[in-house]
N, C-alpha and C positions, 0 to 999 in steps of 0.2 A: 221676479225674474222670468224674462220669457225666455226659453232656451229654443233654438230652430239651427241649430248645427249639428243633429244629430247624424250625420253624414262622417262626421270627424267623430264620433262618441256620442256613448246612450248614456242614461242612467241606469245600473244597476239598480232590476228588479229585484221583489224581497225572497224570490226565488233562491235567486242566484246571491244573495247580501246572505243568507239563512246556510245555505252551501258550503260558503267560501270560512262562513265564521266555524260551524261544525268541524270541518276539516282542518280548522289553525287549533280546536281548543281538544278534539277528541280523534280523528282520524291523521293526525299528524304526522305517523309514521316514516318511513322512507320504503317507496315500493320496490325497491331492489332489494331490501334486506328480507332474510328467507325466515325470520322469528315472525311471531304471531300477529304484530304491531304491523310489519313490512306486509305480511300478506296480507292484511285488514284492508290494510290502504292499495295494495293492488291490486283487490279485488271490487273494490271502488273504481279506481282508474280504469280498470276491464269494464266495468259497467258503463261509465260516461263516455268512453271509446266506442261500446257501439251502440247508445245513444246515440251518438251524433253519427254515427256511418247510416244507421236509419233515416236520420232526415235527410241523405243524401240520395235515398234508395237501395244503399248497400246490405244485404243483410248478411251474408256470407266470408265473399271474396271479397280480397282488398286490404289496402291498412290505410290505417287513420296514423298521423306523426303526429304529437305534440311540440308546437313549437310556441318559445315567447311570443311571438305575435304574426300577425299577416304577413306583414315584415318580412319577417324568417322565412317563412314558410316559401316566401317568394324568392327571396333569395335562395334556399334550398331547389327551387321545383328550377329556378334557371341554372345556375352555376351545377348543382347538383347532377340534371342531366349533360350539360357539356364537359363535364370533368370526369365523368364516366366514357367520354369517348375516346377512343386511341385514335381519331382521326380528326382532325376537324374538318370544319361544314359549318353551314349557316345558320341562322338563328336568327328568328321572323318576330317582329312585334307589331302590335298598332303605332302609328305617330303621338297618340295620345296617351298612352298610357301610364300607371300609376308611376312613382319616381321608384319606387322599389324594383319592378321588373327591369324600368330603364338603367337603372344603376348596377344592377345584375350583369342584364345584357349587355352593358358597355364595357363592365370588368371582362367577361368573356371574351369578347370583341380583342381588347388589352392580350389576352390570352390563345389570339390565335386563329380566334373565330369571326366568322362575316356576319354582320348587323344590318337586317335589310328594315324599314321599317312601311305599314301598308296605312294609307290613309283612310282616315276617316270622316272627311268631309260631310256636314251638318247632320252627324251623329250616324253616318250609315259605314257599315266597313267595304272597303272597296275590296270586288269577291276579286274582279277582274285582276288588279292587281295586286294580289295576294296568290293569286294562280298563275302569275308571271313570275314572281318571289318564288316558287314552290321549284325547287333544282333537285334532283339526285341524291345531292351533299348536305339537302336541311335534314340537320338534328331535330330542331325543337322548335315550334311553332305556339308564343305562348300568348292569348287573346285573352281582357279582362270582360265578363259579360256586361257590367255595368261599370261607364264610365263615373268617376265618382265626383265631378265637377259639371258634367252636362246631363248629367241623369240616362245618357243614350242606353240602350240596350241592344247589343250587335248582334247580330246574327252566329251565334258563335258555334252553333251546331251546322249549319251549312257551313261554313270555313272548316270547323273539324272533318266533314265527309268529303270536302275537296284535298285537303291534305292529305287523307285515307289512299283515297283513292290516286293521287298523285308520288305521292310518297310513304308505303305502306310503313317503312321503318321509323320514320319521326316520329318523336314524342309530342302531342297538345295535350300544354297546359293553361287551364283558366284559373283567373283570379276572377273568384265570383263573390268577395269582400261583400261587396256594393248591394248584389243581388241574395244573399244568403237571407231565407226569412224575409223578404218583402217578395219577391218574383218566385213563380213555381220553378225546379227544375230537379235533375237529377242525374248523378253521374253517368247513368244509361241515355239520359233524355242530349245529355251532352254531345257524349261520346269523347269527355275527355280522360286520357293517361291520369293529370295529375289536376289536383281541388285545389284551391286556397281559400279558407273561410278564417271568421274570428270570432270572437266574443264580444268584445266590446262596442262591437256596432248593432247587437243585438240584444242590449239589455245585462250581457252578461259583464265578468270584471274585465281590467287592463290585465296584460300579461298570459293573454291563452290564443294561441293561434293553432292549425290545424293543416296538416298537407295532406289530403287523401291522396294515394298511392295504387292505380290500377292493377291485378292479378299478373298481366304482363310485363310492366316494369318492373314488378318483384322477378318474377323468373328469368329475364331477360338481364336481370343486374346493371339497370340504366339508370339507375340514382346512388349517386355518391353522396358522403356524406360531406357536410362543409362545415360540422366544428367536431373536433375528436375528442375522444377522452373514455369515459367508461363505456361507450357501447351502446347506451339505453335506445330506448325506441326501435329495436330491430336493428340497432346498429348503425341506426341511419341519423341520429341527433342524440348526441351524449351532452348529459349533464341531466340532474338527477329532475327528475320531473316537477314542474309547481301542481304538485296536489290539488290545494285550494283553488289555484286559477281554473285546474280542465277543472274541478267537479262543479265552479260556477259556469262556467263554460255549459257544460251538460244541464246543467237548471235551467239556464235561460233559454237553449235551445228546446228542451221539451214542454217550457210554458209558450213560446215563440209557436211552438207546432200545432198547439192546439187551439190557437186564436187566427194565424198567418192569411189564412182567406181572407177574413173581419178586415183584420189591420189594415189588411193591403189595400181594399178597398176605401177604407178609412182614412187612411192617406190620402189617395190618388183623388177622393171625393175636395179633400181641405186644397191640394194643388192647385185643382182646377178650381176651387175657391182666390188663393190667392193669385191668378194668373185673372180672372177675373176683375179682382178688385184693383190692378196697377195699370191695367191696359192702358186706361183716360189719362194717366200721369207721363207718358211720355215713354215709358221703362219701357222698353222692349224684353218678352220674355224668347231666349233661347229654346227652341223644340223641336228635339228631334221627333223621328217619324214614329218611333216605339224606344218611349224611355221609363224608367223606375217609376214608382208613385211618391216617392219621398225626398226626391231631389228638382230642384229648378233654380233655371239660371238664369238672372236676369242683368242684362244690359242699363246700364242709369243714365241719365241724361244729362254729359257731361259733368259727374261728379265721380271723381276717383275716388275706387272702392274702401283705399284704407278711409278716405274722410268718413264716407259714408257709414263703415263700420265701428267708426269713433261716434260719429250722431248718434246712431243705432246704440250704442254700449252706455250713452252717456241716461239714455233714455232704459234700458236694464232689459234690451234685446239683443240676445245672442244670435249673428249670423256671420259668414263666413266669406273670403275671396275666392275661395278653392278648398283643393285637399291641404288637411290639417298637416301630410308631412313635408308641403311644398310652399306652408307657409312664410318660415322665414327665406326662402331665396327670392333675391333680388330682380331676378329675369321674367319674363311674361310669362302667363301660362300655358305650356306646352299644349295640352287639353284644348283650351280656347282658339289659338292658334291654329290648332288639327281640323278643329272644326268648323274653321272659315274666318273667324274674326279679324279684327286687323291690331295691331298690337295697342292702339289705340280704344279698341271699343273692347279689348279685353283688361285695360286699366282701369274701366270704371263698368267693370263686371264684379254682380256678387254673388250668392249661393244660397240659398234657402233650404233647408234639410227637417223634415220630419218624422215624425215618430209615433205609435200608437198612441203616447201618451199626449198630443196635440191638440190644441183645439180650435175649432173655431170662434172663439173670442183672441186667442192667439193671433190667428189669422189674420184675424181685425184688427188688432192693435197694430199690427206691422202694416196693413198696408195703409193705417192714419197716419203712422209714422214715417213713412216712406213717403206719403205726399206734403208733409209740414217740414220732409227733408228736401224734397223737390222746389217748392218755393221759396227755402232759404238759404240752401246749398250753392243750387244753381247761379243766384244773383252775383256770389260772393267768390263764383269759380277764377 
């Protein structure tokens, strides 16, 4: 099996597999309870908390939330800050963005609030129009660094200092899903309010997401929380923590930190391998001006993506049409759309995602496979 959807999910390293099993068979405790077992296990939880605030550059200030997934977290960093407001105002996304912020910000939208969205045409964020967007009344300005379907990587720190300085009270948040552990960066490097990272596109397990939470959102009390119950987390995500998820969570991310240069490289070296090897076949590859090393998108030559991902599957390579949670809807993709395509040339778009563990006979086999799909695909369109 060649797997190259690592975009949608990694494999669990044995970091993070050695973690997750320690913590189901000895660290099991509940970290709320104040007996020996509860503090065992929250003081584990403490540790892989700032763990991971480290890889962010956090050493101090700040909070880390655990939440089930990117997901969550997304959801928490939008709805969370406009339901903390007694006023409403507006709320700024890209036109591409992941379906979790979009789904967020439309509920809020439902709720009261304006939904501006800024485009992103052939992977660049438009500053211009994003500083037309920027009103008085915006709450929350929330930009993903890494598109997870065009690989782009936006500008996301200039957009944060025009927001600053336009609207000093708005909250920016990123979802930097996409870019966590492959691209360098860091909550100061940002300059964003609030984080969205995860686990599981890093090697680690399913079921651990993470909100970092800037010094001033806490003292300013501009995150609410969006499911109730015991409190945990600062009060900000109740329900009792998955242990074993954050402490794989923290494994993968500290063997992820100690390779992430290598990899990165390592990647971006196999991309341009396979952007290389499909060029002669007709594919057009998708590139933006500054995007991920681990993601590329390529256009096929009149064969729609699901075929081509039945050929691909049938042959025991794993690859993708987009984001895995935009899979099953039926509509084109937003992403593609945003970034210039026609609904047409983004029906027979697919996704190629990598990962440290990749290789270049990988590489190879897919772009054989890709052109023995070319010459039989195409005939039979």
């Amino acid at each position: 099996m060649i797997y190259l959807d690592c975009a949608a999910t990694t494999r669990p390293c044995r970091e993070a597999a050695d973690a997750v099993a320690a913590a189901l068979t000895e660290d099991w405790g509940n970290p709320s309870s104040v007996h020996k077992k509860g503090l065992d296990a929250r003081r584990r939880l403490d540790a892989a908390r700032a763990l991971i605030l480290s890889t962010l550059g956090v050493r101090r200030d700040g909070a880390l939330v655990f939440t089930a997934s990117g997901t969550e977290a997304n959801d928490l960093a939008v709805l969370g800050v406009s339901r903390s407001k007694a006023r409403r105002g507006r709320v700024i996304i890209t036109e591409g963005e992941h379906a979790s912020v979009r789904a967020s910000a439309e509920e809020a939208e439902k709720e009261g609030f304006e939904l501006v969205t800024v485009p992103t045409r052939g992977g660049v964020l438009d500053m211009d129009a994003l500083r037309a967007a920027l009103t008085p009344d915006t709450v929350l300005c929330s930009l993903m660094l890494v598109n997870s379907e065009t690989g782009a990587r936006y500008d996301v720190e200039g957009a944060f200092r025009a927001v600053r300085a336009a609207v000093p009270s708005a909250v920016c948040h990123c979802d930097a899903v996409q870019a966590y552990m492959k691209m360098p960066f860091t909550a100061s490097s940002l300059g964003a309010d609030l984080i969205t990272v995860s686990a599981h596109k890093i090697h680690g397990p399913k079921g651990a997401g993470a909100l970092y939470v800037a010094p001033r959102i806490l003292k300013l009390r501009a995150l609410a929380p969006v499911i109730y119950g015991g409190g945990q987390e600062s009060g900000l995500r109740s329900g009792t923590v998955n242990v074993p998820a954050v402490l794989g969570f923290a494994a993968a991310a500290e063997r992820a930190s100690k390779t992430c240069s290598d990899d990165t490289e390592h990647m971006r070296a196999l991309r341009e391998r396979a952007i290389s090897s499909v060029m002669h076949l007709g594919i057009r590859p998708n590139l933006p001006p500054v995007s991920a090393p681990h993601i590329l998108s390529l256009t096929l030559p009149g064969i729609k993506s699901e075929t081509a991902l039945n050929f691909l599957s049938s042959r025991d390579i794993c690859i993708s049409s987009g984001s895995a949670c935009s899979t099953h809807s039926r509509t084109v993709s937003r992403a593609l759309l945003a970034f210039g395509l026609t609904e047409r040339d983004a029906d027979t778009t697919v996704r190629v995602s990598l990962s440290r563990e990749t290789t270049e006979d990988e590489i190879d086999a897919l772009a054989a496979a890709l052109a023995e799909g070319v010459r039989t695909l195409a005939k039979i369109r």
